[in-house]
C-alpha positions as semicolon CSV with decimal commas, in nm:
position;residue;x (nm);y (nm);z (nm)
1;X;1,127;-1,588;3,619
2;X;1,183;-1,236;3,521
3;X;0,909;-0,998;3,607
4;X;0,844;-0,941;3,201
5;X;0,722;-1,257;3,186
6;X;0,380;-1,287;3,288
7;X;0,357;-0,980;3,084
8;X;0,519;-1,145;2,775
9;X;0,285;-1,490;2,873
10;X;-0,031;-1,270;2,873
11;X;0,114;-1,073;2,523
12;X;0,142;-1,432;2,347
13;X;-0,219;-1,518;2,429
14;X;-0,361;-1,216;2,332
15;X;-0,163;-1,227;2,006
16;X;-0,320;-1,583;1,983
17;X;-0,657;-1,439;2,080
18;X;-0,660;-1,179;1,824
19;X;-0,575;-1,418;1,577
20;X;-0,859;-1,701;1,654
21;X;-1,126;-1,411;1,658
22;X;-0,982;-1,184;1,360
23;X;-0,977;-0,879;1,626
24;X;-0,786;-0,605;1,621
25;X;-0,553;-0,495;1,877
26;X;-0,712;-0,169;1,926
27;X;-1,076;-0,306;1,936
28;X;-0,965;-0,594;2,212
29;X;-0,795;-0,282;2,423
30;X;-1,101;-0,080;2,406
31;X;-1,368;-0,357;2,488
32;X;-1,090;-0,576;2,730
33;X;-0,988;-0,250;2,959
34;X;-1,100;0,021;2,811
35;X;-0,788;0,114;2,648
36;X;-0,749;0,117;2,293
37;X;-0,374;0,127;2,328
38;X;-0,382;-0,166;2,568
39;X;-0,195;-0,389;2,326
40;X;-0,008;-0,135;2,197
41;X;0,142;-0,057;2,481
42;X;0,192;-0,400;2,589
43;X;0,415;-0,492;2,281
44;X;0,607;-0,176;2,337
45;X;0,721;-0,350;2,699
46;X;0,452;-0,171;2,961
47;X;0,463;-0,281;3,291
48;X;0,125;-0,442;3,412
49;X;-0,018;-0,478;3,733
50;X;-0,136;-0,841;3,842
51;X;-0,527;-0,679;3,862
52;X;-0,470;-0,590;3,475
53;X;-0,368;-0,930;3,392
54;X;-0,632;-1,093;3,538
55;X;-0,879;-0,855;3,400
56;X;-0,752;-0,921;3,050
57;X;-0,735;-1,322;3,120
58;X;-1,128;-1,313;3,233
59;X;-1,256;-1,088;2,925
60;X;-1,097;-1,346;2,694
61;X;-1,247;-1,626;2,890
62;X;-1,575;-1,490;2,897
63;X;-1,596;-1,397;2,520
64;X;-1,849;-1,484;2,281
65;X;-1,826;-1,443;1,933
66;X;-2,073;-1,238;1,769
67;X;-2,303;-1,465;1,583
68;X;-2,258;-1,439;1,194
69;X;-2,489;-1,187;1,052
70;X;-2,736;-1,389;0,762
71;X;-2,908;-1,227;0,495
72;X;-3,195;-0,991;0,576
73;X;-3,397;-1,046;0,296
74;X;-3,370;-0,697;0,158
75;X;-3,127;-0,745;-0,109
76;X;-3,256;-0,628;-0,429
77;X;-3,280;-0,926;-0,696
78;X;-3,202;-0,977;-0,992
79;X;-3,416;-0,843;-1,279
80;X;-3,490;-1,136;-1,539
81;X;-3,435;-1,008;-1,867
């Protein structure tokens, strides 16, 4: 095993992640690490430490999708004519 690897392992589940929960790279970087360019940087071949994938593996473990917003009952209505 070549030591891009785990980094190209962790890139294909984030790719997957971002996918499933219709995030964006640069929002997963920023609430993942921190880092908006976390992905970024990633698919342009940065080296990560082991401590960076784990943090990345346990934020997508942990997350919870936001619950769908409903309606707040203050859209205006339709007139009847």
């Amino acid at each position: 095993m070549t030591i891009e690897a785990p980094n190209q392992t962790l890139l294909a589940e984030i790719e997957a992640f971002l996918e499933r929960h219709d995030i964006s790279a640069s929002r997963f970087g920023t609430l993942a690490m921190g880092n908006p360019s976390f992905v970024l940087r990633l698919r342009g071949g940065a080296n990560l430490t082991s401590e960076s994938i784990v943090r990345a593996r346990a934020w997508m473990a942990a997350y919870k999708p936001p619950k769908p917003r409903r309606a707040s009952g203050n859209e205006p209505r339709a007139s009847a004519a």
